[in-house]
ChimeraX commands (.cxc) that place a marker at each C-alpha (Angstrom):
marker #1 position 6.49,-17.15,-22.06 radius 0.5
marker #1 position 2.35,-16.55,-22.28 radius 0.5
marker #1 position 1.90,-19.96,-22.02 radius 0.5
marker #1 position 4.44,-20.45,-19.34 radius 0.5
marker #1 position 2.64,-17.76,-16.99 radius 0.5
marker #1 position -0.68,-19.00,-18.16 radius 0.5
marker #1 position -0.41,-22.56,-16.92 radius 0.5
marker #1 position 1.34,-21.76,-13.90 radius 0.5
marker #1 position 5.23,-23.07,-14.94 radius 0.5
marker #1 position 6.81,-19.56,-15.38 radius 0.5
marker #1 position 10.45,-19.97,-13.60 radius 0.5
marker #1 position 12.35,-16.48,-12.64 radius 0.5
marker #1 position 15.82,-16.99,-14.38 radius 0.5
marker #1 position 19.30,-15.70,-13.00 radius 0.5
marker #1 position 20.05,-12.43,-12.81 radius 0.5
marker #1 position 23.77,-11.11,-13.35 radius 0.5
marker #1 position 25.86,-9.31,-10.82 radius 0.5
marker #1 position 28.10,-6.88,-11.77 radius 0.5
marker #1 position 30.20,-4.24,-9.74 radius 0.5
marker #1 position 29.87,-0.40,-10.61 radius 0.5
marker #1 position 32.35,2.19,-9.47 radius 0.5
marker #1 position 30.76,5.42,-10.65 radius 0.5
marker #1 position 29.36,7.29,-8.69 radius 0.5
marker #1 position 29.82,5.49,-6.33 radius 0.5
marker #1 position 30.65,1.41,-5.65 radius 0.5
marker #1 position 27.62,-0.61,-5.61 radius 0.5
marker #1 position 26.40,-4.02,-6.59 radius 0.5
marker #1 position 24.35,-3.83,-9.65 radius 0.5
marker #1 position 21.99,-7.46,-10.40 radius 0.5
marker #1 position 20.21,-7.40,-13.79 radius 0.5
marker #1 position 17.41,-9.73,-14.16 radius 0.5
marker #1 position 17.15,-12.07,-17.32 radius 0.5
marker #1 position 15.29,-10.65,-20.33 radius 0.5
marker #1 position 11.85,-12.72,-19.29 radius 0.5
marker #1 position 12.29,-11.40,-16.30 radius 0.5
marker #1 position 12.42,-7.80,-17.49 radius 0.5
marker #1 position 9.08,-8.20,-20.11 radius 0.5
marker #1 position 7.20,-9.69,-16.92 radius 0.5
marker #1 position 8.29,-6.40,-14.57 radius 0.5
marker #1 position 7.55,-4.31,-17.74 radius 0.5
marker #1 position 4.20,-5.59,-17.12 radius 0.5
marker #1 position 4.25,-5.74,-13.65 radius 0.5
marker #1 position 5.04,-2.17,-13.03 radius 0.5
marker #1 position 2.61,-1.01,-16.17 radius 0.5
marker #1 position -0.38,-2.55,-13.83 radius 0.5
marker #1 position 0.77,-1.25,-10.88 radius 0.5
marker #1 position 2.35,2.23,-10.98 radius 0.5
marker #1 position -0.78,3.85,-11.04 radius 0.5
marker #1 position -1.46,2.58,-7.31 radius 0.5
marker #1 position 1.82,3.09,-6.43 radius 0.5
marker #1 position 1.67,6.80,-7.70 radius 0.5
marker #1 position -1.30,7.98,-5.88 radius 0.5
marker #1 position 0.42,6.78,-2.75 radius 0.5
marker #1 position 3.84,7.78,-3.01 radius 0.5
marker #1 position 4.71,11.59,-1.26 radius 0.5
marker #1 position 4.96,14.31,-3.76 radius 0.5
marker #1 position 8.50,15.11,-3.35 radius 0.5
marker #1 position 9.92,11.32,-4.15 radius 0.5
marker #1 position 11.94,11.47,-7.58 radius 0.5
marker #1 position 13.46,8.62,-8.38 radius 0.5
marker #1 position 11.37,6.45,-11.46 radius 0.5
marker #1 position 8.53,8.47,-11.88 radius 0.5
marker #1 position 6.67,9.67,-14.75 radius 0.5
marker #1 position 7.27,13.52,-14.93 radius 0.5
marker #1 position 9.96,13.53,-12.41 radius 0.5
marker #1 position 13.55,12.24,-12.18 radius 0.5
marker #1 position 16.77,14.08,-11.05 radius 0.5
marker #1 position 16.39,17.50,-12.76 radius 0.5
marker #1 position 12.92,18.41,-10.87 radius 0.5
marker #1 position 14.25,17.42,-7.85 radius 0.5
marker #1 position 17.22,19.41,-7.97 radius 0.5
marker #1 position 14.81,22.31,-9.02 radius 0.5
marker #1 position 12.43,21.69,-6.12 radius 0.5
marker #1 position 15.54,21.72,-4.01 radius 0.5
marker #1 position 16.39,25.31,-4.83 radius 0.5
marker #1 position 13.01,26.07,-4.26 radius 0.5
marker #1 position 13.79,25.09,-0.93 radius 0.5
marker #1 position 16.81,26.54,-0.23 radius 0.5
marker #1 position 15.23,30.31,-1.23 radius 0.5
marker #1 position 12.08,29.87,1.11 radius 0.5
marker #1 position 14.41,28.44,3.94 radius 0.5
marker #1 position 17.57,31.06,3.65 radius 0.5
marker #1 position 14.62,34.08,2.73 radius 0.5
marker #1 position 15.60,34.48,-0.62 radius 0.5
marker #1 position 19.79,34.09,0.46 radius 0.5
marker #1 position 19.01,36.74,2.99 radius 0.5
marker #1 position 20.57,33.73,5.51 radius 0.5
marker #1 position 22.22,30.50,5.91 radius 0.5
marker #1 position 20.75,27.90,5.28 radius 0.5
marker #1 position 21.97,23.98,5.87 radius 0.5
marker #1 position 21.65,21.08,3.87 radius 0.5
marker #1 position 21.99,17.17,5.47 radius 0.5
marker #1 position 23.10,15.23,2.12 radius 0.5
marker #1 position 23.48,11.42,3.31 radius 0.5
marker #1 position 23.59,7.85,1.75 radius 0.5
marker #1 position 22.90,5.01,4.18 radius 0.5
marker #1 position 25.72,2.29,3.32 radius 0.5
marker #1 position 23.58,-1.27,2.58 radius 0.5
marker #1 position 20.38,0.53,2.74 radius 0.5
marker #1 position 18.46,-1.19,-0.42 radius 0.5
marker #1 position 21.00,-4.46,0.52 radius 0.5
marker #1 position 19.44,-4.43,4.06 radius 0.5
marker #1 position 15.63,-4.12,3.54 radius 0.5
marker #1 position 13.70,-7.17,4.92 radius 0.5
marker #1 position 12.46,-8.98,1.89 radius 0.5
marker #1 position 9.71,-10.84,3.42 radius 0.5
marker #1 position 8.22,-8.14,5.14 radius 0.5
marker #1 position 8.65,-5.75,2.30 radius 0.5
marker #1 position 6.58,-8.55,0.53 radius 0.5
marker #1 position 4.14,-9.18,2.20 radius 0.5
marker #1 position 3.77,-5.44,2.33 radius 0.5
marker #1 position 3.60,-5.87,-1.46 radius 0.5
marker #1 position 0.86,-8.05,-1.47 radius 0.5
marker #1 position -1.94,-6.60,0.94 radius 0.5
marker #1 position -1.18,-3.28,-1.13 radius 0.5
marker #1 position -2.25,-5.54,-4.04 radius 0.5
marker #1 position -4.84,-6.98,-2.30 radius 0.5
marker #1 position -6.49,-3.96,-0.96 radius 0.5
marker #1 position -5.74,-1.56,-4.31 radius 0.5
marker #1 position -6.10,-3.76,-7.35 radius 0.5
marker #1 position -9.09,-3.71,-8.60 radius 0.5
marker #1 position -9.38,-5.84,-12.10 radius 0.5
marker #1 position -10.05,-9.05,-12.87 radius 0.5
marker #1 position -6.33,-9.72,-13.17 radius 0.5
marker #1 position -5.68,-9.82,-9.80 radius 0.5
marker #1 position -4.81,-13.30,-8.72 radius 0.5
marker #1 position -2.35,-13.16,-12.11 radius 0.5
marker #1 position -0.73,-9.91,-10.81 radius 0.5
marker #1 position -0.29,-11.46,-6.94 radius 0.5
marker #1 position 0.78,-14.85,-8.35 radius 0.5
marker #1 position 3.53,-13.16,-10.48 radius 0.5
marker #1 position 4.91,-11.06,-7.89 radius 0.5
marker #1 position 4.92,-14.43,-5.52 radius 0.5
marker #1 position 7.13,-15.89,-8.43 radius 0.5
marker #1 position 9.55,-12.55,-7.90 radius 0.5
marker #1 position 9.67,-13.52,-4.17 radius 0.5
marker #1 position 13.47,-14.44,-5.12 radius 0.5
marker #1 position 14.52,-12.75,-1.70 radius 0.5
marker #1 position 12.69,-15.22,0.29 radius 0.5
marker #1 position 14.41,-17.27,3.34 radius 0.5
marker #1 position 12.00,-19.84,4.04 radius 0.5
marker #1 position 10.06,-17.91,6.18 radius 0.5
marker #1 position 6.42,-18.63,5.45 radius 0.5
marker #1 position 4.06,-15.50,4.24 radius 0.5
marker #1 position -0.01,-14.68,4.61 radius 0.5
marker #1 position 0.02,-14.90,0.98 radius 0.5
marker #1 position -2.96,-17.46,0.85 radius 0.5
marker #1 position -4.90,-15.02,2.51 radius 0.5
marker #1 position -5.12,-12.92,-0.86 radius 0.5
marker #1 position -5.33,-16.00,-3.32 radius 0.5
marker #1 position -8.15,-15.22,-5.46 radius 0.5
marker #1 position -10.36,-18.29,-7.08 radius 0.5
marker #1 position -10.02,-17.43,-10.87 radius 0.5
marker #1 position -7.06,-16.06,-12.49 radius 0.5
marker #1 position -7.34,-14.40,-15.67 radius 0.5
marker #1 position -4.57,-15.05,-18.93 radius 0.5
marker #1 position -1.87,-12.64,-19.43 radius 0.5
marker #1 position -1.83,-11.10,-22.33 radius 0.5
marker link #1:1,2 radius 0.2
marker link #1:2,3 radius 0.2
marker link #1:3,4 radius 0.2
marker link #1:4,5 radius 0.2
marker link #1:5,6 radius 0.2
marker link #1:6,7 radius 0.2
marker link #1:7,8 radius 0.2
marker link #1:8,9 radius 0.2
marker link #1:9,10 radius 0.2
marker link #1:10,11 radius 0.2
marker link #1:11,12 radius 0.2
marker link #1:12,13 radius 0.2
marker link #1:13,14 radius 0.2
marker link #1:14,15 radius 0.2
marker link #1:15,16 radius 0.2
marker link #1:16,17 radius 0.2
marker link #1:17,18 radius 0.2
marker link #1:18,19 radius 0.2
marker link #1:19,20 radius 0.2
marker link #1:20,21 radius 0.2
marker link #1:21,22 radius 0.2
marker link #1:22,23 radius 0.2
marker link #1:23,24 radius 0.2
marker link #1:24,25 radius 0.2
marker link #1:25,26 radius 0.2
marker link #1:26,27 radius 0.2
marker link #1:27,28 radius 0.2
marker link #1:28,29 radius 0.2
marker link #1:29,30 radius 0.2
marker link #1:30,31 radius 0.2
marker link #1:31,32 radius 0.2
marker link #1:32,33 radius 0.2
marker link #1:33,34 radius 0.2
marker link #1:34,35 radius 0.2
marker link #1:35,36 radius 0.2
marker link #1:36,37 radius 0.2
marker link #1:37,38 radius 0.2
marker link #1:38,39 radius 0.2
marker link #1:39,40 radius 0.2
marker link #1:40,41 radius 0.2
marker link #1:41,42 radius 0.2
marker link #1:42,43 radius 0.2
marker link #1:43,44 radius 0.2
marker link #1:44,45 radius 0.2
marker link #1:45,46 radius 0.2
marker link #1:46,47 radius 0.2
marker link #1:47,48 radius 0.2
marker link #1:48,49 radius 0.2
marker link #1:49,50 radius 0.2
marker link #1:50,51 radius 0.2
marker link #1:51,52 radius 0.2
marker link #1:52,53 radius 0.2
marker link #1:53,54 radius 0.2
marker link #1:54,55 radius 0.2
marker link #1:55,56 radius 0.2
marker link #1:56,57 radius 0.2
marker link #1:57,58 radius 0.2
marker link #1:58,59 radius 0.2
marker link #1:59,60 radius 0.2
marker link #1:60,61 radius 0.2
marker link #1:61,62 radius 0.2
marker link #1:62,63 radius 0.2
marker link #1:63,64 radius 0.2
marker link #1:64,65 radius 0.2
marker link #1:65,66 radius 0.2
marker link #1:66,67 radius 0.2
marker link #1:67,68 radius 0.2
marker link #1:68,69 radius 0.2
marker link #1:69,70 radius 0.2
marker link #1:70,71 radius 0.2
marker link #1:71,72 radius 0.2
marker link #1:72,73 radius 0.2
marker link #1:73,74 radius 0.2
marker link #1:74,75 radius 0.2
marker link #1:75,76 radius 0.2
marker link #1:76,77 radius 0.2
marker link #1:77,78 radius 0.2
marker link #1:78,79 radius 0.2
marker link #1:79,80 radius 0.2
marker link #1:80,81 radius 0.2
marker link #1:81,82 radius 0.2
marker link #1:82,83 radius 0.2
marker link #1:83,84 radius 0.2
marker link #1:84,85 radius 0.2
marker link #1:85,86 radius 0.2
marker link #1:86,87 radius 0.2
marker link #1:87,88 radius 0.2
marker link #1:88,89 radius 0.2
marker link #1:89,90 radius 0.2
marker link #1:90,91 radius 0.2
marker link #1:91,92 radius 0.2
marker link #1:92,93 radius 0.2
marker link #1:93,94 radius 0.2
marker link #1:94,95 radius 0.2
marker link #1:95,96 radius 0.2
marker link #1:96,97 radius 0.2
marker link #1:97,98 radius 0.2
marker link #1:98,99 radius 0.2
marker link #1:99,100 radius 0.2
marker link #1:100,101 radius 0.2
marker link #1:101,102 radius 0.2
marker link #1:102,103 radius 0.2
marker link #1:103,104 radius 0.2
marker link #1:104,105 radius 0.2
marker link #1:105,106 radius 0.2
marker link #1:106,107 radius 0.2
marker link #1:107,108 radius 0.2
marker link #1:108,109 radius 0.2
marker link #1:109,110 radius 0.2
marker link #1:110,111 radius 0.2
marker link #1:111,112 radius 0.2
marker link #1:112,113 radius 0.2
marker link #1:113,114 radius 0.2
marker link #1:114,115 radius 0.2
marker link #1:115,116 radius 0.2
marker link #1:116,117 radius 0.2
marker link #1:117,118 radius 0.2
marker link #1:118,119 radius 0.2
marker link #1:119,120 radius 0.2
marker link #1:120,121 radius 0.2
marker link #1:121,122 radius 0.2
marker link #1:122,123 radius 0.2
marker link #1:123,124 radius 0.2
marker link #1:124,125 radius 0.2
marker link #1:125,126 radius 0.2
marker link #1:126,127 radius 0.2
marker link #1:127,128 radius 0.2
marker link #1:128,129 radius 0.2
marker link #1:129,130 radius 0.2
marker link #1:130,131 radius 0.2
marker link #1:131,132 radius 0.2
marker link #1:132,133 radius 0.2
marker link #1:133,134 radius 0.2
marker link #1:134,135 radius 0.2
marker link #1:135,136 radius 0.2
marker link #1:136,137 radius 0.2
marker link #1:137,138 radius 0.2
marker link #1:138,139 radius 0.2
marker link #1:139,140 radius 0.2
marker link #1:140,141 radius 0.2
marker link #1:141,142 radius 0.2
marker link #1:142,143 radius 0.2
marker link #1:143,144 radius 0.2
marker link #1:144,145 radius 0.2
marker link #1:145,146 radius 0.2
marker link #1:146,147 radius 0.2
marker link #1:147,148 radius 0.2
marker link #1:148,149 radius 0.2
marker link #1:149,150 radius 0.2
marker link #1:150,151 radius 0.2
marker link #1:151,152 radius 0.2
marker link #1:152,153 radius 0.2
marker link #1:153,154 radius 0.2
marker link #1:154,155 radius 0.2
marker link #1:155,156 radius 0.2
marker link #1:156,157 radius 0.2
marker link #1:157,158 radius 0.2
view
């Protein structure tokens, strides 16, 4: 797989689709194993960038956070907004249907990449770009900016 992202012939493989019912129905797609180590890495490079620019209060796959501090920072809430249960107090709980299914790919990537572009800051850059090109699975032909960020020398992973 090195050698494969090295010299440029690393191929995404197919993910799986599966249905889940609980907690609610949604479509569920699992990448392929390669896949997974190359995320692994991805996300090990980049969550740093992405955690200095994410809001405080989002919850979901972060370091330190996760479902049981949010429900505790939504208590906190709910006592400063109903003055310590001294009043009501109302809560909007919603799920947008398709949300995540619905998201423009391309412009979400291209998003992706000036963030790269403009954050990164090691020698891996061109590596880390080119490999999240290769996870441009959601594209539909439209063409991207994405040789405006192409860097000259790429360094080896791992």
């Amino acid at each position: 797989m090195c050698e494969d992202i090295n010299n440029g012939t690393y191929q995404i493989g197919k993910s799986i689709a599966f249905i889940v019912s609980h907690p609610v129905k949604r479509e569920i797609f699992a990448a392929d194993f390669r896949d997974r180590i190359v995320h692994h890495w991805l996300i090990n490079k980049l969550n740093p960038l992405f955690e200095a620019a994410f809001i405080y209060d989002s919850y979901a796959c972060r370091v330190g956070k996760g479902t049981h501090l949010g429900i505790k920072r939504v208590a906190s809430f709910i006592k400063y907004a109903s003055k310590k249960d001294a009043q009501d107090c109302y809560i909007l709980k919603l799920d947008i249907l398709g949300y995540f299914m619905h998201i423009n790919r391309n412009i979400l990537f291209e998003k992706l990449q000036l963030f790269i572009y403009q954050h990164y800051k090691y020698d891996d850059k061109s590596l880390v770009m080119s490999l999240c090109q290769r996870r441009k699975v959601f594209s539909n032909g439209y063409k991207t900016q994405s040789h405006l960020y192409s860097q000259p020398h790429q360094k080896k992973f791992l």
